[in-house]
C-alpha positions in Angstrom: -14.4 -19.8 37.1 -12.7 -17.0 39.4 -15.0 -15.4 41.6 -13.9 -13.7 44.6 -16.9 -12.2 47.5 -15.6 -8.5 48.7 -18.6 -6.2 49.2 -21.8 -4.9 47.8 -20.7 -3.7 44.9 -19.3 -6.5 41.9 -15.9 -5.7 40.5 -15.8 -8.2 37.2 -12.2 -7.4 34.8 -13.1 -8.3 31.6 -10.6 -9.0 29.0 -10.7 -8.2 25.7 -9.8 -10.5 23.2 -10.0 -12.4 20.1 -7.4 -13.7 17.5 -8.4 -11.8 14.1 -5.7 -9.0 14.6 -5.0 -7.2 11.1 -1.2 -6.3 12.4 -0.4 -9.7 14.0 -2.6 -12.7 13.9 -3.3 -14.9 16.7 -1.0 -12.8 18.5 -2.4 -13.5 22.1 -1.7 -17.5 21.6 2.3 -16.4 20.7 4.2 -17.8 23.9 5.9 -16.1 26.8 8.0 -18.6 28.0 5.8 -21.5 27.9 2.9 -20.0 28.3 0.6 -18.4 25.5 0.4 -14.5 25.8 -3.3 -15.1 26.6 -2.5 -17.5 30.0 0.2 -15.5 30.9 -1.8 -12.4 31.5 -4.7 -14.5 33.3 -2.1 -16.1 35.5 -0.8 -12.5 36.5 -4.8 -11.2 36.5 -5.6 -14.0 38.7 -3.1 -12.6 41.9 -5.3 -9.5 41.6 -7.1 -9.7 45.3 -9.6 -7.0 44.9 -12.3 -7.9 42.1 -14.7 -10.3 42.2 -14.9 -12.2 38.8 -12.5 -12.4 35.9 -14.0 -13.4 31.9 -12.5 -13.1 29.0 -14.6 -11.3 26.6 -14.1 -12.9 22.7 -16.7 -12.5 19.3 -18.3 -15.2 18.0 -16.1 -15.6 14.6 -15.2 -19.5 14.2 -11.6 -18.4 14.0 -12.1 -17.5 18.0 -12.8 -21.2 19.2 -9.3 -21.7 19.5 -8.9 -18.8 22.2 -12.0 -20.7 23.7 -9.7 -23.8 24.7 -6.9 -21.4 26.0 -9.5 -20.1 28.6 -11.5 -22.7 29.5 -8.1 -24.6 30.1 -7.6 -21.7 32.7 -10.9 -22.1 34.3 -12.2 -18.4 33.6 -15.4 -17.6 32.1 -16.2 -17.3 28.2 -18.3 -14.2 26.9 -18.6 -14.6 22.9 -20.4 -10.9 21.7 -19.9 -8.6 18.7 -16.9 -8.5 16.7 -16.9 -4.5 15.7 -19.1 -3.2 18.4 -16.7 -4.0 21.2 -18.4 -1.3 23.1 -21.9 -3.3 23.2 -19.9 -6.6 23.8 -18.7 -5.1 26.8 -22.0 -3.9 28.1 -23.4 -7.0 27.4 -21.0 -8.9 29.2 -21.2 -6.8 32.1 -25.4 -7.3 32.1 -24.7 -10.8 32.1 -22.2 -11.0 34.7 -24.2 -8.4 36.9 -20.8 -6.3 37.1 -21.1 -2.6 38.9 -17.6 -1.7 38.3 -15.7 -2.8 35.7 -12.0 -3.1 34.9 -11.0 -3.5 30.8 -7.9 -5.4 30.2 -6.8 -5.7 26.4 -5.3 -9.2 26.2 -2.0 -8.0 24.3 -0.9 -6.5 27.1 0.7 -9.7 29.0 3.0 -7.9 31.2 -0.1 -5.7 33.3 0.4 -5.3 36.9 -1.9 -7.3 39.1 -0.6 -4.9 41.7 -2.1 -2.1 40.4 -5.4 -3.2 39.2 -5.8 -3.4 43.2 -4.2 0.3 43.9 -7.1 1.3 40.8 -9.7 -0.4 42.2 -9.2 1.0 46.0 -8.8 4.3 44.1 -12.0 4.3 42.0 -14.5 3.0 45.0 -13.1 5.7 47.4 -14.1 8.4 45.5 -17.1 7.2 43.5 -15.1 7.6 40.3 -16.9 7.4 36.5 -13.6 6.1 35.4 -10.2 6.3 36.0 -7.0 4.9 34.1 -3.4 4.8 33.8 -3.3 5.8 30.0 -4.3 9.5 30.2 -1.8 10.5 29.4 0.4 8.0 30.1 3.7 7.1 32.5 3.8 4.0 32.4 4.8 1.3 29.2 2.6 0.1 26.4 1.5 -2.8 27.7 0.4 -1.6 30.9 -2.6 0.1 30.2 -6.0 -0.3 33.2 -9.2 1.3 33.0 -11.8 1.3 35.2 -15.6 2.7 34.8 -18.8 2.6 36.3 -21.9 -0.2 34.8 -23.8 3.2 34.6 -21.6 5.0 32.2 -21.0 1.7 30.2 -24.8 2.1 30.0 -24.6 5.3 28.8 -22.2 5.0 26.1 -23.7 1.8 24.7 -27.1 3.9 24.1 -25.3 7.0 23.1 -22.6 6.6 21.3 -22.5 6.6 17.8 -19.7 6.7 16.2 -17.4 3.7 14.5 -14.4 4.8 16.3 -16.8 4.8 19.7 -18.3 1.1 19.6 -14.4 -0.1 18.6 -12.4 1.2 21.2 -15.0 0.6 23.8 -13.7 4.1 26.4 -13.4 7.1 23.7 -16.9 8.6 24.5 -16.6 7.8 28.5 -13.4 9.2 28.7 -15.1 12.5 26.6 -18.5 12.3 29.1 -17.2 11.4 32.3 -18.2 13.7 34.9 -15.6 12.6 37.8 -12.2 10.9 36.8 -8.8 10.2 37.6 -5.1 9.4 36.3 -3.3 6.9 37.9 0.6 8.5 36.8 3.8 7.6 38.3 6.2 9.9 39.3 8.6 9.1 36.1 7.9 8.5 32.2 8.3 5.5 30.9 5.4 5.7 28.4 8.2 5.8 25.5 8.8 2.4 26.1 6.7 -0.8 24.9 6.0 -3.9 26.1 2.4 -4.2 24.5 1.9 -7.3 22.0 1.1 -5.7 18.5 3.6 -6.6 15.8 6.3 -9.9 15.6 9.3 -7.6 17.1 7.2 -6.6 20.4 7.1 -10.7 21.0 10.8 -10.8 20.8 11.1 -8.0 23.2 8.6 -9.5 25.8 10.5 -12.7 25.6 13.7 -11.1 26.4 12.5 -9.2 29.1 11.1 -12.2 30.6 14.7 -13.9 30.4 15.9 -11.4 32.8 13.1 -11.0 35.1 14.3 -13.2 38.2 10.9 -13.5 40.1 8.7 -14.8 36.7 5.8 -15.5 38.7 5.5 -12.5 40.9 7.3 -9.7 39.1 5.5 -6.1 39.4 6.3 -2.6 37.4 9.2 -1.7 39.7 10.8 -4.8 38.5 10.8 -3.9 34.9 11.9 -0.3 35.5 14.9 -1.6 37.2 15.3 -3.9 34.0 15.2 -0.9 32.4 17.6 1.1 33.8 20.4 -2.5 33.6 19.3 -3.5 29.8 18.1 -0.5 28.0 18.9 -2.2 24.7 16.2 -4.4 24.8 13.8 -2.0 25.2 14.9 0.0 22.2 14.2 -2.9 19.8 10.4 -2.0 19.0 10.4 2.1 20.4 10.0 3.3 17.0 6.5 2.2 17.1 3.7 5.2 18.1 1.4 4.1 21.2 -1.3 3.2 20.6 -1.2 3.1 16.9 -3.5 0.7 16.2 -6.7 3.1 17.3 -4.9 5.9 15.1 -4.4 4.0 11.5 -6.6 2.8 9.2 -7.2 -1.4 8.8 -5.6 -0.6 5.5 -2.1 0.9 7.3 -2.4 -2.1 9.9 -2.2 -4.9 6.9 0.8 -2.8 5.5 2.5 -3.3 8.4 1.8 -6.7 9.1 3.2 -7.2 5.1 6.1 -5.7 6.3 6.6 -7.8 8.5 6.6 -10.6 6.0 6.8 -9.7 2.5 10.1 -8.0 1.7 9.1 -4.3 0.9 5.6 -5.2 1.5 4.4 -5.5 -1.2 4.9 -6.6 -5.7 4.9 -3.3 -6.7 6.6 -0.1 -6.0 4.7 2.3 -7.2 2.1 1.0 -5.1 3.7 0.9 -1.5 2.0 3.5 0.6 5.2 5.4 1.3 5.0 6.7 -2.5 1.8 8.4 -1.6 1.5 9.3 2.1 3.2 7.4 4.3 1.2 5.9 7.5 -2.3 7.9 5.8 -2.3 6.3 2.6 -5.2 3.1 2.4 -3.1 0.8 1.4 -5.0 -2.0 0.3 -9.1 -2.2 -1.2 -11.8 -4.4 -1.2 -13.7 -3.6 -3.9 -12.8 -1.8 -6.8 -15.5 -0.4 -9.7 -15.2 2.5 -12.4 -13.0 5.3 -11.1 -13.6 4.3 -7.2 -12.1 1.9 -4.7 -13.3 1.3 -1.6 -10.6 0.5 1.7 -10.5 -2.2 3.9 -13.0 0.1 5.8 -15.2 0.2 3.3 -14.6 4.0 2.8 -15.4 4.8 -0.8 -13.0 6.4 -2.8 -12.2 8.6 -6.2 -9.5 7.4 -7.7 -7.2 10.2 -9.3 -4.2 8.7 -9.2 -2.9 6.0 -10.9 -6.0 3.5 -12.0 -4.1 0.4 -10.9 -0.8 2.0 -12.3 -2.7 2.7 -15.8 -3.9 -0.6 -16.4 -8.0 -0.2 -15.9 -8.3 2.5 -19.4 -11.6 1.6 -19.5 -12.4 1.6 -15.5 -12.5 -0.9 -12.8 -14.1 -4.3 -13.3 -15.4 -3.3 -16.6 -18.9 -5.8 -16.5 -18.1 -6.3 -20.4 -14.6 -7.4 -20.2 -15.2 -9.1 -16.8 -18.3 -11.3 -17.8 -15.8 -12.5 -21.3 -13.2 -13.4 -18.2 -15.4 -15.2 -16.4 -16.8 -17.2 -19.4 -13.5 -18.4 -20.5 -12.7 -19.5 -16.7 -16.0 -21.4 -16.9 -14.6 -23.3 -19.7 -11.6 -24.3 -17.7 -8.4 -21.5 -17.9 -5.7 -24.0 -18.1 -5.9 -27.3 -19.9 -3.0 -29.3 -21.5 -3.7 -28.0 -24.7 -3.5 -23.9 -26.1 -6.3 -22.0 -25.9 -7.8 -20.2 -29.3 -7.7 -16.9 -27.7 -4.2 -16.9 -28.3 -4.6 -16.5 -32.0 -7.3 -14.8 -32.4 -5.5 -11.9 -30.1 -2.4 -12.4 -32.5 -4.5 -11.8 -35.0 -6.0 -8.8 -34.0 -2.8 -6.7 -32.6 -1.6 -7.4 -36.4 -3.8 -6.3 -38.4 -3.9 -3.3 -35.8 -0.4 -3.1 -36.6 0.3 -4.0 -40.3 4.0 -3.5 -40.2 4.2 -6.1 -37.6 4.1 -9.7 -38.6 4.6 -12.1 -35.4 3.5 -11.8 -32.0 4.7 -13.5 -28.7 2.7 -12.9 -25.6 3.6 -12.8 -21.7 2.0 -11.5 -18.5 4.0 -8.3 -17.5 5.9 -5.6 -19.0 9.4 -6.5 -16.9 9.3 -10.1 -18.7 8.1 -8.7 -22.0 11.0 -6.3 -22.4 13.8 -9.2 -21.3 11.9 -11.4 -23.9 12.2 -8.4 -26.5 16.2 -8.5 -25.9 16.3 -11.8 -26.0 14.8 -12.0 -29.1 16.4 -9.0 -30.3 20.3 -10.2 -28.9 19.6 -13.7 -31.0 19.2 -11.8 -34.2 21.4 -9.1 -33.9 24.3 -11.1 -32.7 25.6 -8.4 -30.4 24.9 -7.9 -26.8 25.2 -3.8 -26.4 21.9 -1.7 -25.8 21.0 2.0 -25.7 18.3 2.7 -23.7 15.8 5.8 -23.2 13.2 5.3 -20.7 11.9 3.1 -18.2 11.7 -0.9 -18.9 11.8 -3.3 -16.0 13.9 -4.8 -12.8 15.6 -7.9 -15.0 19.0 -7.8 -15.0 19.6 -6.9 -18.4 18.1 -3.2 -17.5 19.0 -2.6 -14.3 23.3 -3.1 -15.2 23.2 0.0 -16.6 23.8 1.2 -12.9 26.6 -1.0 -12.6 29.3 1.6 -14.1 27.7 4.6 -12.4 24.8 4.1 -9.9 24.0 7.5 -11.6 23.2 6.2 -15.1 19.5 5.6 -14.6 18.8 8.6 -12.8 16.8 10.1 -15.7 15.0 7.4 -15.9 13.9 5.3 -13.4 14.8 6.2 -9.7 18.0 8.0 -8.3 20.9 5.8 -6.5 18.7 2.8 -8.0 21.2 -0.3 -6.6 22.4 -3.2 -8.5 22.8 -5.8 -5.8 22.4 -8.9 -7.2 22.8 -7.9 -10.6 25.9 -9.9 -12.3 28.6 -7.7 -12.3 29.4 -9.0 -15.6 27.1 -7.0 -17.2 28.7 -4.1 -16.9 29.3 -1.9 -20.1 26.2 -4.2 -21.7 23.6 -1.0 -21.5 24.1 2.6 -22.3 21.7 5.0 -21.6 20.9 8.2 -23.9 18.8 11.3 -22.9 15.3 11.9 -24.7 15.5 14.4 -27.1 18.8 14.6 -27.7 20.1 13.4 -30.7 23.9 13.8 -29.9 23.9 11.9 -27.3 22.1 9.2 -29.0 24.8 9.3 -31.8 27.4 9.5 -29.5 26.5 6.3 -27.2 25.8 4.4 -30.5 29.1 5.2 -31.7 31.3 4.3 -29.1 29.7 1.6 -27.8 29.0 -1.4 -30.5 25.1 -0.8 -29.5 23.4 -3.8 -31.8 20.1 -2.7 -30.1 17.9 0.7 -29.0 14.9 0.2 -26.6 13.7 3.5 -26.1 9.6 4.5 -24.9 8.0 6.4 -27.8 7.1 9.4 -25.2 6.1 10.0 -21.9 6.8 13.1 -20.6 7.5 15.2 -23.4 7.2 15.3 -27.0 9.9 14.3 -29.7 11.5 17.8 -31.1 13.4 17.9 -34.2 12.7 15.0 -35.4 14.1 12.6 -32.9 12.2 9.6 -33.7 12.7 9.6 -36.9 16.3 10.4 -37.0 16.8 7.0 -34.1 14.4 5.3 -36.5 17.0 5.6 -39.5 20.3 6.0 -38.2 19.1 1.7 -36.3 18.4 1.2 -40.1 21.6 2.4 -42.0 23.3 1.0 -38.8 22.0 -2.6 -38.6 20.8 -1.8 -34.7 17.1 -3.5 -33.8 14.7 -0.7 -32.7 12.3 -1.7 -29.8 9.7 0.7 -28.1 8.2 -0.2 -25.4 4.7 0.8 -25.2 3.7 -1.1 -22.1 2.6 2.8 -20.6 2.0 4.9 -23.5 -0.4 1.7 -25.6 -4.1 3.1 -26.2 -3.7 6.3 -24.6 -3.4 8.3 -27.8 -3.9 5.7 -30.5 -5.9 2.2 -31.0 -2.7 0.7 -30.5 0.9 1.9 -30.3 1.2 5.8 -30.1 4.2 4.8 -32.6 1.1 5.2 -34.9 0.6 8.5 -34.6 4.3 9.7 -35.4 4.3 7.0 -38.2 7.7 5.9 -37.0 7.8 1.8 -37.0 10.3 -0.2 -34.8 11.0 -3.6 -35.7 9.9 -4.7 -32.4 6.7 -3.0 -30.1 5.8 -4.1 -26.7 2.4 -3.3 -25.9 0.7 -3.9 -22.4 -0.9 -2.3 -18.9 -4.0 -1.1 -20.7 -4.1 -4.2 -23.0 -6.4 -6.4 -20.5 -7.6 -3.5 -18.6 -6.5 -4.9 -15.1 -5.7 -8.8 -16.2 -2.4 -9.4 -16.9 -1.4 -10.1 -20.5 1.8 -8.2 -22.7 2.5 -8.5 -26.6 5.7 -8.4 -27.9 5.2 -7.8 -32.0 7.9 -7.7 -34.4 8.9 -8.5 -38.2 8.8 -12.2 -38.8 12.6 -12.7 -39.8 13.3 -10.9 -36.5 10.6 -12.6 -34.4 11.6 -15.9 -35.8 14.8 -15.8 -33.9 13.4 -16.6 -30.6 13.2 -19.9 -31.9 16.9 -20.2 -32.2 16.9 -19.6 -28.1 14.8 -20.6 -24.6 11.5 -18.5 -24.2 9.0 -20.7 -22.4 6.7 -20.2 -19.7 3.7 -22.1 -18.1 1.9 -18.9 -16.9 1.7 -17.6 -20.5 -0.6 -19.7 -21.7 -3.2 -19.4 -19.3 -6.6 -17.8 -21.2 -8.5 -15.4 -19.0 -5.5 -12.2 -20.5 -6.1 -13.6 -24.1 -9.9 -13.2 -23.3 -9.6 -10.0 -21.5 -7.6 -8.6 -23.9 -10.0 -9.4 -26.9 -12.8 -7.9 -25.2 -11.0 -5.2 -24.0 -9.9 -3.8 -27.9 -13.8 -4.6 -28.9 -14.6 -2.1 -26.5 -12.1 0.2 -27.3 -12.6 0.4 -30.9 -16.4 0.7 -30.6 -16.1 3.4 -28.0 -12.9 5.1 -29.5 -11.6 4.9 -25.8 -8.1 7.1 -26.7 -10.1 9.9 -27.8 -11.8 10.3 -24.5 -9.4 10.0 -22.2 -7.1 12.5 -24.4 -9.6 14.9 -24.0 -10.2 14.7 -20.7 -6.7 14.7 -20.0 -6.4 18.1 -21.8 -9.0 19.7 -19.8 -7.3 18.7 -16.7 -3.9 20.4 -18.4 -6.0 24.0 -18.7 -7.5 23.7 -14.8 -4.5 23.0 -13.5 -2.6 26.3 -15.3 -6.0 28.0 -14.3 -5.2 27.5 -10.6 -1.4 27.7 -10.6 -1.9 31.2 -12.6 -4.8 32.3 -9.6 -2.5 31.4 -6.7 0.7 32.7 -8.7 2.7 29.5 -7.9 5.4 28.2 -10.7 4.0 25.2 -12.5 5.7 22.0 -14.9 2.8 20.3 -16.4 4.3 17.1 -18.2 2.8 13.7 -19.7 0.7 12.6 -22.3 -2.6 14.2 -22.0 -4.4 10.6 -20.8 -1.2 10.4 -18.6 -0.8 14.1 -17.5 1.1 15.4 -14.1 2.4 18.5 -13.1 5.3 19.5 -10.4 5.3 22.6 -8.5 8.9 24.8 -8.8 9.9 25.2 -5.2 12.3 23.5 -3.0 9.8 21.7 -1.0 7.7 19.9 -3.4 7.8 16.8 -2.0 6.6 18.4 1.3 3.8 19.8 -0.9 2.9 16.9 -3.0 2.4 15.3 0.1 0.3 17.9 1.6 -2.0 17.8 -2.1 -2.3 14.1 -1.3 -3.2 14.8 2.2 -6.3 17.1 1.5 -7.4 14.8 -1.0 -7.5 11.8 0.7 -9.4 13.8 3.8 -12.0 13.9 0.5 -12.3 10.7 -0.4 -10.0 11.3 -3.3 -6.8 9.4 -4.1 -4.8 11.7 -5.6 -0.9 13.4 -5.9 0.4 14.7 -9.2 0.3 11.8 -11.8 -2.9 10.7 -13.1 -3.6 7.4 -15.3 -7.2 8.6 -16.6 -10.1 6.2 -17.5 -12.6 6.2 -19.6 -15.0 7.0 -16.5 -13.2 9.9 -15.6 -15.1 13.5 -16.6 -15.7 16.9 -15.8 -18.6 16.1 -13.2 -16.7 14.0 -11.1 -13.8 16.0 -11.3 -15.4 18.6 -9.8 -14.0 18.3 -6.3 -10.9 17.6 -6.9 -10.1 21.0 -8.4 -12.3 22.5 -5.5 -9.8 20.8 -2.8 -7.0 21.1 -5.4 -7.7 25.1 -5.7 -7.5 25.1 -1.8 -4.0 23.4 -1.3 -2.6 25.5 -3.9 -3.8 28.4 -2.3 -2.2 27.1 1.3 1.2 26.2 -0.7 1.5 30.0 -1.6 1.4 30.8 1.8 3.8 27.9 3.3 5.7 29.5 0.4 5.4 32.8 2.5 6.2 31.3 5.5 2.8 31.1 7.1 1.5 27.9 8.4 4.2 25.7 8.1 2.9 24.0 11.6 0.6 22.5 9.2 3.3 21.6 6.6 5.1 19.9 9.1 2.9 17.4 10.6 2.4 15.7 7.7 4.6 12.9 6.8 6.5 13.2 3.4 6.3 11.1 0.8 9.4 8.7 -1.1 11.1 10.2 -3.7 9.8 8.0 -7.0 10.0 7.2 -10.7 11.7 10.3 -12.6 10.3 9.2 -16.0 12.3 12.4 -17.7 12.3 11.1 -21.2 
């Protein structure tokens, strides 16, 4: 236990620790040499000469009794308080510790300087200070942050403040209600740079600055700005990172970066990475999920208007129906050495849904259902070319369309879209055609020995002059295997393929997303002489077989058929078609309103409509709405709860007229833009 006798008044530092950060885990037991983060800064703490005891202040998760060790090992005293309310944690641990003054060390900043916690402290008792710090604003590094308040003011803000934000960060409202305080600034900036201990990359950085400190034990501020001005380089390793960003971004944003961190891209999916919505804003990540709403790592509730899980929830999150079937068949074991029933009894179904169809294979996701289509498809046909018209995976197969011209997929995936790692023997194996254009179907047919045509039925726009039917029998005359893929546009118009609406049949159908509304589970349905050729090659997978997305999917087309799902959400889907002319005509703004009408979105004619779709995502997420310009509707969706939306939608229209004018474009500017995504122009 450090305890140190000075005068009347107690001087306790208190630092603030525990090991469940969201960015970095365990962060404070990473080492510094040989030292954990944790010692290292009580070692430096513990040359401090002017306070008069030193505790480390932890919450009483289980995950924390390893920090325990770490300081007991260093003979300082233990406070275990609330995990959230770090404000109360602190005021308790001063009560306890009888502490008049008070001086708050975060435990990821290692590299503090002893030197001036002592130049703080003789500050704040000269003057009778509330509270004074070296962060406001800031001159020194990240990492070197002191404050120092008054027992009565801790009082004071543990009665008064109320506020999340408040009882996290422990100083917000005493900085706000402070009567008499002070800056401790030096006479240069150096608040750019960052030697806190937030993310892997600052760890690297610390360690290399302690390489070339040469006094390790001993070494104050002035030492590192000299390192500073000698070995720049280091320091620019981890300065793209804001200060103090972890107080600024939701938990949400602080997971996505620690994915980063460790999962290439972050995440499985890219239409679900954060940057496609509003980059550094967007949630990120839920923890529960029910009907049109999600809730945030936060718990902050939700509307979702956007994508519905990337339009595989048709009828709504964790539908109790479909889940309570799921959980049933789980109960009954989900894997077993033998096939479960639900397999044929789902075959069965999709069939006689589809009469034209005669056999059925079944995987988990659309990618692997449309390379198990061409497989199929390549073993009858005997030829290897394809034409292609739409979106259909990352496999190989798909993505070599690139390989001639990076440009080739442009239309229908995303710009620039690389091929590295695709063989670059697959070149001149895919050919794609533009939607609606018949010519340019004939002509890619023609010269290029296609034995198959995957093409999606329609997305954004609807077949003119006969296009479906003219593909339909030129495959036929032709001997070419006709495959729609109906992973996106399955159930939204139709109890089924939307195929059966245009009464236009393939000889093969993939049919997913919406299938197990949210559990993963894909058909691939063709004619039997067809189908039977997958026999001829190697389609196996363990996964397949497992039962809860034959069980989901069962349930899931009982429901629809009873509640006619596709008529609802077409409906709905139209109305939101009219508002949004509505508002574009009020504000006079130039609007494209695209999709199926249960998969409608609009764009906005101007040069800066990403800027804008941004700024629409913006003012709807400061509404507890998840929105942008696409929108996979549910069954859950109507014109109640859409209320809102076109009441914050009619407001960012009318602010994009005047951005359009000039006006405002402060406003424009601070907010970050989103990625460029899917084109999805057939």
């Amino acid at each position: 236990m450090v305890k140190k006798k000075l005068d009347k008044k107690k001087i306790v530092v208190i630092i603030q620790a525990r090991l469940g950060s969201t960015r970095f885990p365990s962060k404070i037991l990473k080492r510094i040499g040989k030292k954990t983060a944790l010692e290292f800064l009580i070692d430096r703490l513990k040359k401090s000469k002017k306070y008069n005891e030193l505790i480390v202040a932890t919450t009483k998760r289980s995950e924390d009794h390893e920090l325990l060790k770490v300081v007991e090992s260093k003979k300082v005293s233990i406070f275990q308080g609330s995990e959230k309310n770090v404000l109360k944690r602190f005021f308790d641990a001063s009560c306890k510790y009888s502490a008049d003054i008070i001086v708050r060390i975060t435990a990821d900043c290692p590299f503090v300087d002893y030197s001036q916690v002592d130049k703080m402290i003789s500050i704040f008792k000269s003057s009778e200070y509330d509270y004074i710090s070296n962060t406001n604003p800031p001159t020194f590094p990240d990492g070197f942050d002191i404050e120092i308040f008054s027992h009565k003011i801790l009082r004071e803000a543990n009665l008064k403040a109320e506020a999340a934000y408040d009882k996290e960060h422990v100083t917000p409202y005493i900085i706000r209600n402070a009567r008499k305080k002070f800056n401790f600034s030096y006479k240069k900036d150096y608040s750019k740079f960052r030697l806190t201990l937030d993310e892997p990359n600052d760890l690297r950085v610390l360690n290399q600055v302690y390489d070339k400190i040469k006094d390790k034990n001993k070494f104050v501020f002035k030492d590192i700005e000299n390192l500073i001005k000698k070995n720049k380089n280091i320091f620019i390793q981890n300065m793209n990172v804001k200060r103090n960003i972890g107080g600024k971004i939701s938990t949400g944003q602080k997971m996505w970066i620690r994915a980063k961190n460790i999962i290439p891209g972050g995440n499985m999916l890219l239409s679900k990475r954060p940057e496609m919505f509003l980059p550094g804003l967007w949630p990120a990540y839920f923890s529960k999920a029910k009907g049109c709403y999600v809730w945030d790592l936060d718990k902050k509730k939700y509307f979702d208007l956007s994508t519905m899980s990337v339009g595989t929830n048709l009828l709504g999150y964790s539908n109790t129906k479909v889940d309570n079937a799921v959980i049933k068949s789980v109960k009954n074991g989900n894997m077993s050495s033998l096939n479960c029933k639900e397999e044929v009894i789902l075959a069965e179904k999709l069939l006689k849904m589809h009469n034209n169809f005669e056999m059925v294979r079944f995987a988990k996701t659309g990618g692997e259902a449309n390379a198990i289509s061409i497989r199929i498809a390549r073993a009858f046909v005997k030829k290897d070319n394809i034409a292609v018209c739409g979106y259909h995976g990352w496999h190989d197969w798909y993505l070599s369309a690139n390989l001639k011209s990076k440009k080739n997929l442009n239309e229908h995936h995303l710009k620039g879209l690389s091929v590295s790692g695709v063989p670059k023997k697959l070149q001149n194996t895919v050919f794609p055609f533009k939607y609606n254009d018949i010519q340019d179907f004939y002509k890619v047919c023609s010269r290029n020995n296609i034995g198959i045509v995957k093409m999606e039925v329609h997305r954004n726009f609807l077949p003119k002059n006969k296009f479906l039917i003219r593909i339909r029998n030129y495959c036929k005359k032709n001997n070419i295997i006709l495959i729609f893929d109906e992973c996106t546009s399955g159930f939204r118009e139709t109890f089924g393929g939307i195929h059966l609406k245009y009464k236009v049949y393939p000889d093969i159908c993939i049919l997913g997303k919406a299938l197990g509304n949210g559990y993963p589970i894909t058909a691939i349905m063709g004619s039997k002489k067809i189908m039977q050729a997958a026999q001829s090659t190697f389609i196996s997978s363990t996964f397949w077989t497992e039962r809860t997305g034959y069980a989901a999917a069962l349930k899931t087309l009982e429901i629809m058929e009873k509640e006619k799902s596709w008529l609802k959400v077409k409906k709905i889907g139209t109305y939101i078609k009219k508002r949004w002319r509505e508002i574009a005509l009020k504000h006079k703004l130039k609007i494209n309103i695209n999709g199926l009408s249960a998969i409608p979105s609009f764009t906005l004619s101007y040069k800066n409509w990403l800027s804008y779709k941004s700024y629409i995502s913006f003012k709807m997420l400061k509404s507890s709405i998840l929105a942008s310009n696409l929108i996979f509707l549910s069954v859950n969706h109507n014109k109640k709860n859409l209320k809102k939306y076109f009441k914050v939608l009619d407001l960012s229209f009318k602010e994009i007229k005047n951005f359009e004018k000039g006006k405002n474009l402060e406003l424009l500017k601070k907010i970050p833009i989103c990625h460029d995504g899917f084109k999805r122009l057939n």
